[in-house]
C-alpha positions as CSV (number, residue, x, y, z in Angstrom):
1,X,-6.8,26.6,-32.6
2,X,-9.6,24.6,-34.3
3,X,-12.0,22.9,-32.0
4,X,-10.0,23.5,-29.1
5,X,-12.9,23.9,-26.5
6,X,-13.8,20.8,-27.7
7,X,-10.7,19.2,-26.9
8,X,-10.5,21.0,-23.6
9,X,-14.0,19.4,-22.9
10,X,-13.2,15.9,-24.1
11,X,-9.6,16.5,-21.9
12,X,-11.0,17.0,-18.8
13,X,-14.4,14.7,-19.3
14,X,-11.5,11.9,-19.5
15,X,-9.2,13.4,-16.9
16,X,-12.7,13.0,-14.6
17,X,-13.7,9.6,-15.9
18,X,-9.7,8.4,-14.7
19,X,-10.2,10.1,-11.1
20,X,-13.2,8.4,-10.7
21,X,-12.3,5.0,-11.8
22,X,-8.9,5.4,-9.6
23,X,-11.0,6.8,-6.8
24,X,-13.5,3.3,-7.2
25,X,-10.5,1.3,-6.5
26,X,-9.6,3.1,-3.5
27,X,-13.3,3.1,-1.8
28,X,-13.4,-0.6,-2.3
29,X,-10.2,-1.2,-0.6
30,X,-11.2,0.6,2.6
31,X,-14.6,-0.9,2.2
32,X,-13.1,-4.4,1.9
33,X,-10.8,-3.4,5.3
34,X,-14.4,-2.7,7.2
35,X,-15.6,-5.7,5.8
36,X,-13.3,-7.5,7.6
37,X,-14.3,-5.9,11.1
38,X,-17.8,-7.1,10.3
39,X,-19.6,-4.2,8.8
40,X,-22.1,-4.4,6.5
41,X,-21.0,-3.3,3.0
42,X,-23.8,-1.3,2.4
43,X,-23.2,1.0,5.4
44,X,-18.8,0.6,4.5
45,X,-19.4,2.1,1.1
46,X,-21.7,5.0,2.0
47,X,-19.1,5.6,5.4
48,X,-16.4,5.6,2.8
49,X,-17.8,8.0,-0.1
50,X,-18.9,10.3,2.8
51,X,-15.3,10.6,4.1
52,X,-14.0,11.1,0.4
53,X,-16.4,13.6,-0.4
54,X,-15.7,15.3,3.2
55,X,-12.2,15.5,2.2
56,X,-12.8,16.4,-1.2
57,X,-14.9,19.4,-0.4
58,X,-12.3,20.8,2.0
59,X,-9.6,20.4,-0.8
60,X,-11.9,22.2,-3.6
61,X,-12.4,25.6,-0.5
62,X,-9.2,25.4,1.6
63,X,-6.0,25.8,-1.4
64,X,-3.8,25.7,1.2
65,X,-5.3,22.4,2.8
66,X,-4.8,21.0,-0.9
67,X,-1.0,22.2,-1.0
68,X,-0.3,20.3,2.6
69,X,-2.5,17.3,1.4
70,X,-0.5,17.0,-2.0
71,X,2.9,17.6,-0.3
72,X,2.8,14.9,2.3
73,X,1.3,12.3,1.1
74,X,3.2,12.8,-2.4
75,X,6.2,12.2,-0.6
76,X,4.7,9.4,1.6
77,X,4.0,7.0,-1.4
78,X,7.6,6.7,-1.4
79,X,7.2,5.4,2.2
80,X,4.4,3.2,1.0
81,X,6.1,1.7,-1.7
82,X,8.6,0.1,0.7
83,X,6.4,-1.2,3.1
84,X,4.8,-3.4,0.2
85,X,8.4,-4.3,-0.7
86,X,9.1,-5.2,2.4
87,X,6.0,-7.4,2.6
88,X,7.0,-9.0,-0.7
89,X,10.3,-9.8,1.0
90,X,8.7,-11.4,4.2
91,X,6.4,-13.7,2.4
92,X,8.9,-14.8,0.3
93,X,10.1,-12.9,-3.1
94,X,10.2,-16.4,-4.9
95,X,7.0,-17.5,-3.5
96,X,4.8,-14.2,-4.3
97,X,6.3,-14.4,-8.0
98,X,5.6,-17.4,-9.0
99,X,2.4,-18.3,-7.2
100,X,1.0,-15.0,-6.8
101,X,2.3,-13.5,-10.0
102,X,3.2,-16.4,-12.4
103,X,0.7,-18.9,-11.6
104,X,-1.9,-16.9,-12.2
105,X,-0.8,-14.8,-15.3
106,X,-3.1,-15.3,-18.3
107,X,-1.3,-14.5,-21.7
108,X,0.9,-11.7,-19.6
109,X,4.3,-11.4,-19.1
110,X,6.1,-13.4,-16.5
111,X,8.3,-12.0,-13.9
112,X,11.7,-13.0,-14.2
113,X,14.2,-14.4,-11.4
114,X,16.0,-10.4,-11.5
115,X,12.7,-9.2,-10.6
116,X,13.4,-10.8,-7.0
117,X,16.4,-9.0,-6.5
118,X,14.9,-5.4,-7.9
119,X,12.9,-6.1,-5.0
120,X,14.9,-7.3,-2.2
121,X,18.2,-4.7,-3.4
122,X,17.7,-2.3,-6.2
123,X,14.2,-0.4,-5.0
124,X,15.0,-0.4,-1.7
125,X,18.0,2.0,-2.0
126,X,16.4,3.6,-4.4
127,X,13.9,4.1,-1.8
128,X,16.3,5.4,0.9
129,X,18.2,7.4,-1.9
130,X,15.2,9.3,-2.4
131,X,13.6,9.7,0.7
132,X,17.5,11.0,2.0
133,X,17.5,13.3,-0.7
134,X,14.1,14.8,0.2
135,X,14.9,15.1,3.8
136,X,18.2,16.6,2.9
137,X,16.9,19.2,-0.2
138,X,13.9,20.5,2.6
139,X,16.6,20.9,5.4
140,X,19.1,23.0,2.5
141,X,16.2,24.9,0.9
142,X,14.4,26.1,3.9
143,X,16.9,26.3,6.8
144,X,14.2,28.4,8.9
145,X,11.2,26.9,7.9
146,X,12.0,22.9,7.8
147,X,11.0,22.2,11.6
148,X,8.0,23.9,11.2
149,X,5.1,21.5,12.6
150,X,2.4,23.9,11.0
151,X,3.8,24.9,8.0
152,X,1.7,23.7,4.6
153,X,5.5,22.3,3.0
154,X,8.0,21.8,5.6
155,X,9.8,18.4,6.5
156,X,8.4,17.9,10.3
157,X,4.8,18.4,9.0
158,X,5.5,15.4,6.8
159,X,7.2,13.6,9.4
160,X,4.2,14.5,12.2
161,X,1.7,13.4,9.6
162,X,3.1,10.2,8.5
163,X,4.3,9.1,12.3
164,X,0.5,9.7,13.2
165,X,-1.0,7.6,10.4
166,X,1.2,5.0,11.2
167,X,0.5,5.0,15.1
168,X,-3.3,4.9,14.1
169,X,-2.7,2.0,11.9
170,X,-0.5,-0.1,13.6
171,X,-3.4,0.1,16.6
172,X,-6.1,-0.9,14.6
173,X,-4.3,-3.3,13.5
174,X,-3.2,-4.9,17.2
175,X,-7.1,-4.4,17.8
176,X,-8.0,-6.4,14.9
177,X,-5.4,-9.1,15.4
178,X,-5.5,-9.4,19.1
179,X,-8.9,-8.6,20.4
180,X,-11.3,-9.1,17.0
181,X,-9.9,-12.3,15.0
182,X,-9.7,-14.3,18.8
183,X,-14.0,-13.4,18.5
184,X,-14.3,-15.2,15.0
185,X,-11.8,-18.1,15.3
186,X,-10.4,-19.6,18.2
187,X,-6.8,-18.2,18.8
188,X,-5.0,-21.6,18.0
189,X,-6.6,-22.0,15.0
190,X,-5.2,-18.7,13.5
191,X,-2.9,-18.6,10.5
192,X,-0.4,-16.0,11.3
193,X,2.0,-16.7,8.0
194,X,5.1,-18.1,10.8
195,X,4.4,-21.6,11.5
196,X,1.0,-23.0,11.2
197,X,-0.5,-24.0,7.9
198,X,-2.6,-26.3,7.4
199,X,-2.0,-28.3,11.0
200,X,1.4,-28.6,9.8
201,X,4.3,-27.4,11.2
202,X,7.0,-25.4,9.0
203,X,10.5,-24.6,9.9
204,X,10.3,-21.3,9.0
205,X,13.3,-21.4,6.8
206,X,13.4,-23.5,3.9
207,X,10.1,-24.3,3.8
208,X,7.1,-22.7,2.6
209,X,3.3,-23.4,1.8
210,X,2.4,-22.6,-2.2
211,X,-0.5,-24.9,-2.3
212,X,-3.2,-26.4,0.3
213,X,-1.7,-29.7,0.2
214,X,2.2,-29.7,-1.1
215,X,5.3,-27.7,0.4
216,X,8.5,-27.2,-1.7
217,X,11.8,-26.4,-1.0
218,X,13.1,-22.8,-1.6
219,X,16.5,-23.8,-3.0
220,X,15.3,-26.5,-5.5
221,X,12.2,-23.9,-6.6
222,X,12.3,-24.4,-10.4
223,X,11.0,-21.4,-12.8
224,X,7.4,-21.4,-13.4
225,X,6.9,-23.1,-16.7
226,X,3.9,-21.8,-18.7
């Protein structure tokens, strides 16, 4: 083929240039979660990029490391995508797309009204669908091999792994909520998204907060006009 090393080269000089601009993203969302405990940016990103690199350099000598890595969390973005719709779903579907979404679209498409109920119905069974069908197809597939804890592709390694990210996670985040945010703020004077905005009470139903200053009514919530 003519000027195939080339196209090799460009390839994989762009396949780089696409991990490192996802990898940016990443570092500067962890960074922005130290942040918020009070570290000092400076010291969050070089913490961060050390860990990634760490990681990275474990991936790039251990193959089997890489497998287990790839397997779990592969599998686990399915898991991740819920939670997010589930947090869509407790804010408020019809709030989050048109304030969040809508309001602040520039020359974009605008979500429909059926986007709220992808949300709340559609992707959450397609969720459990496919996360039933894993557990299932591992089970079927590998009969003697699915419970194993150490194995690089086995169901309870994925389960052990994602149960102990979650255990880590939700205890930083009691620590954060309960014992940090009380050090900044006074406790009272906490927004915790159920009833307190603004020194004004909600009812935690019908209402909800889409601007400082003005609440609206859930059932009479028009379409964002644009």
């Amino acid at each position: 083929m003519d000027f195939g090393r080339v196209l090799a080269a460009m390839f994989f000089l762009a396949l780089s240039f696409a991990g490192l601009s996802s990898m940016v993203a990443n570092v500067e969302l962890i960074t922005k979660t130290l942040l918020d405990f009070g570290v000092n940016r400076k010291l969050s990103v070089l913490f961060v990029s050390l860990i990634v690199f760490g990681f990275g350099c474990i991936s790039a000598t251990n193959m089997g490391f890489l497998v287990n890595q790839d397997f779990v969390w592969g599998f686990a973005l399915i898991i991740s995508g819920t939670i997010f719709q589930y947090l869509v779903i407790r804010y408020g579907s019809t709030v989050f797309r048109a304030t969040l979404i809508n309001e602040y679209s520039i020359r974009d498409w605008y979500l429909p009204r059926l986007w709220e109920w992808i949300v709340k119905y559609v992707a959450p069974v397609e969720a459990f669908i496919l996360l039933l069908w894993f557990t299932v197809n591992e089970i079927f597939e590998h009969p003697n091999d699915w419970y194993n804890v150490i194995s690089e592709e086995s169901l309870m390694t994925c389960v052990v792994q994602w149960l102990g990210v979650m255990l880590i996670l939700n205890i930083i985040n009691v620590f954060y909520v309960f014992c940090y945010l009380p050090r900044k703020m006074p406790y009272e004077n906490l927004d915790l998204g159920d009833k307190q905005h603004n020194g004004e009470l909600l009812n935690g139903k019908e209402e909800v907060a889409t601007k400082p200053d003005m609440y609206v009514d859930v059932a009479d919530f028009e379409e964002t006009k644009h």
